[in-house]
C-alpha positions as CSV (number, residue, x, y, z in Angstrom):
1,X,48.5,12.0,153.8
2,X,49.0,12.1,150.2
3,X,45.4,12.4,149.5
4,X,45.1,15.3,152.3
5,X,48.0,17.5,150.3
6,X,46.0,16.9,146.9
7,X,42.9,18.0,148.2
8,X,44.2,21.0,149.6
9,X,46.1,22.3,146.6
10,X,42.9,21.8,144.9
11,X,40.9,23.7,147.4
12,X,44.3,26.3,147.1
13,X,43.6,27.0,143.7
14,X,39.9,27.3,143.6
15,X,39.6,29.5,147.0
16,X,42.5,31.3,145.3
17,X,40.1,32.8,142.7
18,X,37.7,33.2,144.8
19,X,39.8,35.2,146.7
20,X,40.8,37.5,143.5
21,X,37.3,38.5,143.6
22,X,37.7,40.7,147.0
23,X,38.5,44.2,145.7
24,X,41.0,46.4,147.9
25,X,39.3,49.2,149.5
26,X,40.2,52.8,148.0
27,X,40.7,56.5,149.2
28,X,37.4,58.2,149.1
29,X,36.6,61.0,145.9
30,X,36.9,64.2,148.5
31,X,40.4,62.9,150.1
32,X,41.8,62.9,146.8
33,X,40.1,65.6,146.1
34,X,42.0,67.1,149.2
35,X,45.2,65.3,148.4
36,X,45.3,67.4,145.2
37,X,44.2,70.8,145.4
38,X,46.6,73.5,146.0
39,X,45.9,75.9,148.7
40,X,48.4,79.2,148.1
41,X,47.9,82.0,150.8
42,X,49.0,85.3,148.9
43,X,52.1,86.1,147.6
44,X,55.2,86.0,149.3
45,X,58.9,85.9,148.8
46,X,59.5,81.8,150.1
47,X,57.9,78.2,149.7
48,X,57.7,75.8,152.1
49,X,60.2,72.5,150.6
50,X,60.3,70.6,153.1
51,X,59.1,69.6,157.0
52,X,61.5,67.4,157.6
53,X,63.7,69.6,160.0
54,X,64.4,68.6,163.7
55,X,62.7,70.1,165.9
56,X,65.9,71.3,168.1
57,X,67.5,72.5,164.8
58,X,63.9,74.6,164.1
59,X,63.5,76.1,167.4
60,X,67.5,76.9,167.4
61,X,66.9,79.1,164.5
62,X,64.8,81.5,167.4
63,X,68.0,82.3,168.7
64,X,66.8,82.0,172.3
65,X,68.7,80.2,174.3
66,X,66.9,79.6,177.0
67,X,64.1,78.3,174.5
68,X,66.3,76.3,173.2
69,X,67.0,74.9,176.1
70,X,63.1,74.3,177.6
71,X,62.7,72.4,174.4
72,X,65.5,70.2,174.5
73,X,64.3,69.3,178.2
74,X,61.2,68.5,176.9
75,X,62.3,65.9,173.9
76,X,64.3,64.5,176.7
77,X,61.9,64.3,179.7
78,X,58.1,65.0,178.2
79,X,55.9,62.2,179.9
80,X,53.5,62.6,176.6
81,X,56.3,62.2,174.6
82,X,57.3,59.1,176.5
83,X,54.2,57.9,176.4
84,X,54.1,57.8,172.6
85,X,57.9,56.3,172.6
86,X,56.0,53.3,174.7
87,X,53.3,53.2,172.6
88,X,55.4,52.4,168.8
89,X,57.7,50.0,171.1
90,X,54.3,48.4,171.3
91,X,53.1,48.2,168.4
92,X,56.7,47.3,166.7
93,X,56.3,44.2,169.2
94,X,52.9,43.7,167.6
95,X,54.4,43.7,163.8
96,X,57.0,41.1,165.2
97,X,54.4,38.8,166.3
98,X,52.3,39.4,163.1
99,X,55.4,38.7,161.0
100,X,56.1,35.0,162.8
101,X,52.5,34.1,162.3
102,X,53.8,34.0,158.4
103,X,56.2,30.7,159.2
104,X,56.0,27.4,161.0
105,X,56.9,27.0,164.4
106,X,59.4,24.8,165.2
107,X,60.2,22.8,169.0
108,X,62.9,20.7,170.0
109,X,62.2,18.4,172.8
110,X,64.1,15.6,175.1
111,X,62.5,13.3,177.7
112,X,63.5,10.6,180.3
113,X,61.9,7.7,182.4
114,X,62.2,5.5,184.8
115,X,59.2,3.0,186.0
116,X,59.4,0.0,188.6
117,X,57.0,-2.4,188.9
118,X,57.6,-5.9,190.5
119,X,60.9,-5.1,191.9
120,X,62.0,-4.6,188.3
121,X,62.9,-1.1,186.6
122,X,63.1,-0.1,183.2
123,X,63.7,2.9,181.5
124,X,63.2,5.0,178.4
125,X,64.6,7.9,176.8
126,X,63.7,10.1,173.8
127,X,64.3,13.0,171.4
128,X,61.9,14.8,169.0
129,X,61.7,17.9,167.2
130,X,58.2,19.4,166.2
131,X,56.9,21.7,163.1
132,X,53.7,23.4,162.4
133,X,52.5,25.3,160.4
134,X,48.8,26.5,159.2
135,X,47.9,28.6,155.7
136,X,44.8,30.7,155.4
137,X,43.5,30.6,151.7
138,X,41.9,34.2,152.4
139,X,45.4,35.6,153.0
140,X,44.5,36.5,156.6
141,X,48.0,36.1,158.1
142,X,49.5,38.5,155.1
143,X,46.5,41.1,155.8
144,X,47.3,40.8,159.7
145,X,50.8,41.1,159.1
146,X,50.3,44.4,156.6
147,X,47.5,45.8,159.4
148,X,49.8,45.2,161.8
149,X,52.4,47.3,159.7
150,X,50.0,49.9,159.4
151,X,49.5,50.7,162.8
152,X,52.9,50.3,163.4
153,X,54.0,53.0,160.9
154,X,51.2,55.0,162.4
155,X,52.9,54.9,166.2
156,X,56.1,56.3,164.6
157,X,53.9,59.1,162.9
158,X,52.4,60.0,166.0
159,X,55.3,59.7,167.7
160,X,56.7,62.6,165.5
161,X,53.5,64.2,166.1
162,X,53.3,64.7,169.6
163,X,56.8,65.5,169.7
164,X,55.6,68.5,167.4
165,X,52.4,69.2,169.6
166,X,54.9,69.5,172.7
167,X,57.5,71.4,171.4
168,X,55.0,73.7,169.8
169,X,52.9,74.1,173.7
170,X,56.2,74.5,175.0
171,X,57.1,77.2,173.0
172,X,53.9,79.0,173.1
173,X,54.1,79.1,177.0
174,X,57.4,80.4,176.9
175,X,56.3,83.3,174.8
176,X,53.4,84.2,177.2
177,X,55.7,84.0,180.2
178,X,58.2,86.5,178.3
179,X,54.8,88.6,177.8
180,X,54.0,88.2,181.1
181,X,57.3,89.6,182.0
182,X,57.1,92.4,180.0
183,X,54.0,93.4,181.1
184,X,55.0,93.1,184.7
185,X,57.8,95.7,183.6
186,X,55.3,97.9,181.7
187,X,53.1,98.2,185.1
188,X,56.1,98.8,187.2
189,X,57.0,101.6,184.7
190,X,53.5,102.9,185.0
191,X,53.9,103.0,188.8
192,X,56.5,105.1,188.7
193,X,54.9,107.3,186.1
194,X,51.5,107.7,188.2
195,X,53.3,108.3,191.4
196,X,55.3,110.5,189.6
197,X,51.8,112.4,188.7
198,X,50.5,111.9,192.1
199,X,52.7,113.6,194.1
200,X,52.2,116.6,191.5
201,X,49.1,117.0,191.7
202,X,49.3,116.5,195.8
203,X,51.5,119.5,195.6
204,X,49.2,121.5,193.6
205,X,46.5,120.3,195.9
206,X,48.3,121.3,199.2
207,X,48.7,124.7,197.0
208,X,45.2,125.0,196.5
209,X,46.0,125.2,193.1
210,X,43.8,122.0,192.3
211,X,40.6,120.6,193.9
212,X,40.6,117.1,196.0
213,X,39.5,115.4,192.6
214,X,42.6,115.7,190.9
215,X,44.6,114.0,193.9
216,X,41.9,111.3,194.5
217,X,41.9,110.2,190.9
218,X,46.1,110.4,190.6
219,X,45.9,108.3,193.9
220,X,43.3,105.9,192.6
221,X,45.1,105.6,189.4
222,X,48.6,104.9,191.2
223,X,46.8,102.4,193.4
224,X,45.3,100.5,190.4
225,X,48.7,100.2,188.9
226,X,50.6,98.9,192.2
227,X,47.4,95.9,192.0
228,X,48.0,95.0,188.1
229,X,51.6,93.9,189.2
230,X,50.7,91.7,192.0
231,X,48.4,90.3,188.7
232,X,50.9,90.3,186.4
233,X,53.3,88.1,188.6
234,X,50.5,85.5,189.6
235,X,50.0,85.1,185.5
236,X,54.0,84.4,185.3
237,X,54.1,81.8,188.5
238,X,51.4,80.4,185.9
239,X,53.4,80.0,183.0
240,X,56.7,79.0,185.0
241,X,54.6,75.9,186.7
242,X,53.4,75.0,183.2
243,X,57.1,74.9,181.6
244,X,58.1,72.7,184.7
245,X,55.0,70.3,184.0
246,X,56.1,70.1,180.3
247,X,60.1,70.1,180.7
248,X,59.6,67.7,184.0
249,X,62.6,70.4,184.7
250,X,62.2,71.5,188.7
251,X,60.1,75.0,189.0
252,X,63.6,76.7,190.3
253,X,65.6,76.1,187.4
254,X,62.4,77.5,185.3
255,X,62.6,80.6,187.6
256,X,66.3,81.0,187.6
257,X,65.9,81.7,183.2
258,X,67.9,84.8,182.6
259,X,65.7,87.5,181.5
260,X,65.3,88.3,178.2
261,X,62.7,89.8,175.5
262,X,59.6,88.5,173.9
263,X,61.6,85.8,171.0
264,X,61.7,86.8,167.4
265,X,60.8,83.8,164.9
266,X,63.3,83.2,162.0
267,X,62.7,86.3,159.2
268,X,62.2,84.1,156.2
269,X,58.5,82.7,156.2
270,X,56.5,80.3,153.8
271,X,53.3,82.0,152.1
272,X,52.7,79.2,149.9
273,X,51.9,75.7,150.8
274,X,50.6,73.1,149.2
275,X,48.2,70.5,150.2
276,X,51.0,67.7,149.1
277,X,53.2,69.7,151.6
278,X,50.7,70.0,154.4
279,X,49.7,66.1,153.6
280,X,53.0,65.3,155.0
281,X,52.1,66.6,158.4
282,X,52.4,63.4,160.9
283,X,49.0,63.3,161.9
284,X,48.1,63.2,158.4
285,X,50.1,60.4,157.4
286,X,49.5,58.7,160.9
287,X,45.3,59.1,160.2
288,X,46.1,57.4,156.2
289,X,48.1,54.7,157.7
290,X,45.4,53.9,160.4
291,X,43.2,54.2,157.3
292,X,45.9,51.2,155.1
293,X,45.4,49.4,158.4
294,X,41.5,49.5,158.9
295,X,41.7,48.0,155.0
296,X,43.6,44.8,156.1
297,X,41.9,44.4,159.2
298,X,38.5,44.2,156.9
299,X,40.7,41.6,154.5
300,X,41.4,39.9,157.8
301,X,38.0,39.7,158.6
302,X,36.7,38.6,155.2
303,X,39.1,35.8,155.2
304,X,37.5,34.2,157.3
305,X,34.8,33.2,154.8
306,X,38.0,31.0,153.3
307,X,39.2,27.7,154.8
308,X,42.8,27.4,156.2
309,X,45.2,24.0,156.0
310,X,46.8,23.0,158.7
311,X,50.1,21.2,159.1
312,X,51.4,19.9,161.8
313,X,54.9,17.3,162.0
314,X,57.8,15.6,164.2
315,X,60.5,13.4,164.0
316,X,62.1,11.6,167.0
317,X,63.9,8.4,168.5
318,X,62.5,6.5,171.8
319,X,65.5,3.7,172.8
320,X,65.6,2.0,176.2
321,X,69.4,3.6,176.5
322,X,70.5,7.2,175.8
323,X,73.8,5.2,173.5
324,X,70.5,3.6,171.5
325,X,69.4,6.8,170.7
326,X,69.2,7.1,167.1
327,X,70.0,3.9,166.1
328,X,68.2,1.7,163.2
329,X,64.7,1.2,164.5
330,X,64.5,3.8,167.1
331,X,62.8,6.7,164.7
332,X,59.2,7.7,165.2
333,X,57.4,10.8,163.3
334,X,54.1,11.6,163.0
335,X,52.5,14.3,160.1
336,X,49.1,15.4,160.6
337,X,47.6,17.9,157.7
338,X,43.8,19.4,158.3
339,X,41.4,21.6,156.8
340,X,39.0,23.7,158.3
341,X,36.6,26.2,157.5
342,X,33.2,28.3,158.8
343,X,30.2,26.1,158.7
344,X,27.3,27.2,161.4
345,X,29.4,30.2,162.7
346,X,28.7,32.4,159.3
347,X,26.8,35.3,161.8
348,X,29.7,35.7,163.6
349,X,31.7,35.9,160.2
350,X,29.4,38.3,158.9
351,X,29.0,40.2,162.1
352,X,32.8,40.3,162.4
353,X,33.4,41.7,158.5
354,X,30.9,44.5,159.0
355,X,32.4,45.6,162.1
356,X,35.8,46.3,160.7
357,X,34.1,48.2,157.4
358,X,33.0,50.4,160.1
359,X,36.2,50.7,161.6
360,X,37.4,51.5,158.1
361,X,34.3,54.2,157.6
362,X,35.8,55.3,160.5
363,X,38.8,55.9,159.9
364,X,38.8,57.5,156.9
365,X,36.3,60.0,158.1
366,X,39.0,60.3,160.6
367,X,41.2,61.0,158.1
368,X,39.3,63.7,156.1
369,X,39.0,65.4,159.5
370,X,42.7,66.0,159.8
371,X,43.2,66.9,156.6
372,X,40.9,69.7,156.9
373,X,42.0,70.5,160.2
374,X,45.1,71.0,158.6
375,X,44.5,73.5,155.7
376,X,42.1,75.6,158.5
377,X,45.0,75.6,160.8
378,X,47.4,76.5,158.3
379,X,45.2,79.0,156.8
380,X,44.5,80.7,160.1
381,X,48.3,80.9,161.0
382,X,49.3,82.2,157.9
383,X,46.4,84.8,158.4
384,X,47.6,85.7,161.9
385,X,51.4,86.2,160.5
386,X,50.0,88.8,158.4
387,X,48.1,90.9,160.4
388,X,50.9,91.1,163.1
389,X,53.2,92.1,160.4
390,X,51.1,94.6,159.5
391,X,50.5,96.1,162.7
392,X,53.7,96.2,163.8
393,X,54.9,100.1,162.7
394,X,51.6,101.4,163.8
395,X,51.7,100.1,166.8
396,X,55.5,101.3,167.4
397,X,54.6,104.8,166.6
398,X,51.8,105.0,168.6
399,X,53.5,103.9,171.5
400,X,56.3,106.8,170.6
401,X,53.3,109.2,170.2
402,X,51.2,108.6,173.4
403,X,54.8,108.4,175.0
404,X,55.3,112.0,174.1
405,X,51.7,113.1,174.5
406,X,52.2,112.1,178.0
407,X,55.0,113.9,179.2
408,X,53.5,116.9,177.5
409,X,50.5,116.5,179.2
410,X,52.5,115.9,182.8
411,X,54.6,119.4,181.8
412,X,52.0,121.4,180.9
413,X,49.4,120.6,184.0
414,X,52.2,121.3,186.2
415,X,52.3,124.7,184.9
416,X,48.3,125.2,184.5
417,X,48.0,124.8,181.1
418,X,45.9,121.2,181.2
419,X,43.8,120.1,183.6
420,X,44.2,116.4,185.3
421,X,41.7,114.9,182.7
422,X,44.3,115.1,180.1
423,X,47.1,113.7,182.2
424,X,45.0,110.7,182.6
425,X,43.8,110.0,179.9
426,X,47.1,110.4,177.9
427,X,49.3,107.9,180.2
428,X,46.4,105.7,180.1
429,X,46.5,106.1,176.2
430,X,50.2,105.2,176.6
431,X,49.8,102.3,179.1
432,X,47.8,100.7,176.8
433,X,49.9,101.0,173.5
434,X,52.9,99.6,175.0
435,X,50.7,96.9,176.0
436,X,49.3,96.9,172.2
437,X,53.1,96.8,170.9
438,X,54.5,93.8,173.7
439,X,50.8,92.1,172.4
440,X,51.4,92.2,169.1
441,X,55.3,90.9,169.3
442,X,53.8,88.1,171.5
443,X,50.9,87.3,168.1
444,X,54.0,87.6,165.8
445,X,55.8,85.1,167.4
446,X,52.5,83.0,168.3
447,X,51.1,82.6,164.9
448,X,54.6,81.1,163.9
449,X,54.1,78.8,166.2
450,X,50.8,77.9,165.3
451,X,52.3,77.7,161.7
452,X,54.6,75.1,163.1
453,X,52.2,73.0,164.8
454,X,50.0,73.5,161.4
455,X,52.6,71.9,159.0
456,X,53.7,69.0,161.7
457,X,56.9,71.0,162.3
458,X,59.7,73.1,161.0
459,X,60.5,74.0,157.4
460,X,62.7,75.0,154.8
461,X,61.6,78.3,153.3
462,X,63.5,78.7,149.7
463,X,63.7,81.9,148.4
464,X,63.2,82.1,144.8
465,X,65.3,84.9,143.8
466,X,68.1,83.1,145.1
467,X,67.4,79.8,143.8
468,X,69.9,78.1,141.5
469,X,69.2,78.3,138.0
């Protein structure tokens, strides 16, 4: 046994340098090239700090309780979300197993017989206890143990991830439905502002003030509107089921929400972010970990090229008697060292090595997707924050104006001054700007959504004239 041990701390230390000679895999030239830039989106009055806010404590800041609400239903009761919980319970269990491949196993056994053979009996009793332990000169049980890590760490960022992505789907539902809603108000409005017109123009019809065109386009326009609510209710039945699906919250209770307006995102809003900030985005971190992890699983594979020493031992007593157990005499043990390594399996080494360096290509194309993803999703909320914050005066006073123009329009046809053209065309003219206005509330509070969902969740905007100096 003696000789075994020399041999393999002589193998130890000259598979040992060999092993030195396996370079770690890096981060490709364009993610660090990613990693670094600095992607600034105009200039603005706050910085994003941090992402690192709750999601409850983010969507609070809406002051919309009954968002508030849907969301904390759906941290609670997502089945997505669960599904990821389930899946880092997983791969926690994996790390565990991973980590106890790193020590010897130990077993502690006891035994008893009794045999009879020509009318006589005699009997036997032991105890042993029983260590093994095996050590791969390639390092594979360290690089299963840091892949297993990896992937673990990875769970936990997806984890955080979907909770984001659910939130975030949740969120953008509810602001449809409240659009919905107000759109379903806007067409009953409009109802009563066409009949209104209608039963004008009928009048001046009966009079013979007007000719049978007049009434039949009032009457065709009144009809239209009395469809586009039937419309605008099937589109909120919509939305409702989908909050029940995501809250797992029954479709009444969704129904029963007290009514309120279109939400209005917090006031303060990040205009420059950079990549290090948007790098923290789970998915981000969760693709570079599976990236860490696609590493070890190649150093895993390559270590196979290496041999690995095995140990194996026990210690025990046999006695005739359970009182002889242990007594001078009575001990047995047993240690058993070997050492193994490839010999006519070096295709399926080989085979096995490049498969997980295309895992690992994999991987980190993976991970240059998301990052890009990231910045164009950024980018593109960012964008649609703007825009909505600029049209948001126009669209006001256009909806004041064609308001107005309207019920000039109604007042002056009913004393012959306009014909039934202008009517029409000025409440249709209105119709649709207080559908512009309730649209563009709705991409207001949207594209702060989106921003959300870009950055991997909420943030801390800083102003900078009221930073500590």
């Amino acid at each position: 046994m003696k000789k075994i041990l020399t041999l393999a701390l002589t193998v130890s230390c000259v598979v040992g340098l060999a092993g030195c000679a396996v370079q770690p895999v890096q981060l490709t030239e364009e993610q660090s090239r990613l990693l670094a830039s600095i992607w600034s989106y105009g200039e603005g009055t706050a910085e994003a700090k941090s992402l690192r806010v709750p999601p409850a404590q983010w969507w609070s800041s809406w002051k919309d309780p009954s968002l508030n609400m849907l969301v904390e239903a759906t941290l609670k009761n997502n089945t997505d979300i669960a599904q990821a919980q389930a899946n880092l319970r997983s791969a926690m269990a994996s790390l565990t197993a991973a980590t106890s491949q790193l020590f010897p196993t130990a077993t502690l056994g006891a035994d008893g017989a009794r045999n009879r053979r020509n009318n006589t009996s005699t009997e036997s009793f032991g105890a042993d206890a029983a260590a093994a332990w095996s050590f791969s000169f390639g390092g594979k049980d360290v690089s299963s143990r840091r892949a297993a890590q990896a992937s673990a760490l990875a769970s936990e960022l997806s984890l955080e991830d979907t909770k984001s992505a659910m939130t975030s789907e949740v969120a953008l539902t509810y602001v449809n439905l409240r659009l919905a809603q107000s759109r379903l108000a806007i067409a009953r409005q409009s109802v009563k502002s066409y009949e209104e017109a209608k039963n004008l123009t009928q009048w001046r019809y009966q009079a013979g003030l007007v000719s049978a065109t007049d009434y039949e386009q009032a009457n065709a326009q009144f009809e239209n509107a009395k469809a586009s609510i039937a419309t605008n209710m099937h589109n909120i039945l919509q939305y409702e089921t989908a909050l029940s699906r995501l809250t797992v919250l029954p479709l009444s209770e969704i129904q029963n929400l007290p009514s309120a307006d279109i939400p209005t995102p917090p006031g303060k809003i990040a205009v420059s972010i950079p990549a290090d900030v948007i790098s923290l985005r789970p998915d981000v971190l969760a693709a570079r970990e599976t990236v860490r992890a696609a590493m070890e699983n190649v150093r895993v594979a390559q270590a196979d090229y290496f041999p690995t020493l095995s140990l194996s031992g026990s210690i025990g007593t046999a006695a005739a008697t359970v009182g002889a157990l242990g007594a001078s005499g009575t001990g047995i043990g047993a240690l058993v060292g070997a050492l193994s390594m490839p010999f006519l399996n070096w295709g399926d080494v080989v085979a096995g090595t490049e498969t997980q360096k295309a895992n690992l290509d994999r991987a980190q194309a993976q991970y240059t997707q998301t990052l890009v993803a990231a910045l164009e999703e950024t980018e593109n909320a960012l964008s649609g924050i703007r825009s909505s914050a600029a049209k948001k005066m126009s669209l006001k006073t256009a909806t004041e104006s064609s308001q107005l123009a309207a019920q000039l329009a109604l007042q002056q046809y009913s004393s012959g001054l306009e014909d039934y053209q202008t009517v029409l065309t000025t409440q249709r003219s209105w119709l649709t700007a207080q559908d512009n206005e309730a649209s563009n509330q709705a991409d207001w509070a949207i594209a702060h959504i989106d921003l959300y969902r870009a950055l991997g969740g909420g943030w801390v905007p800083t102003d900078p004239n009221n930073e500590e100096k």
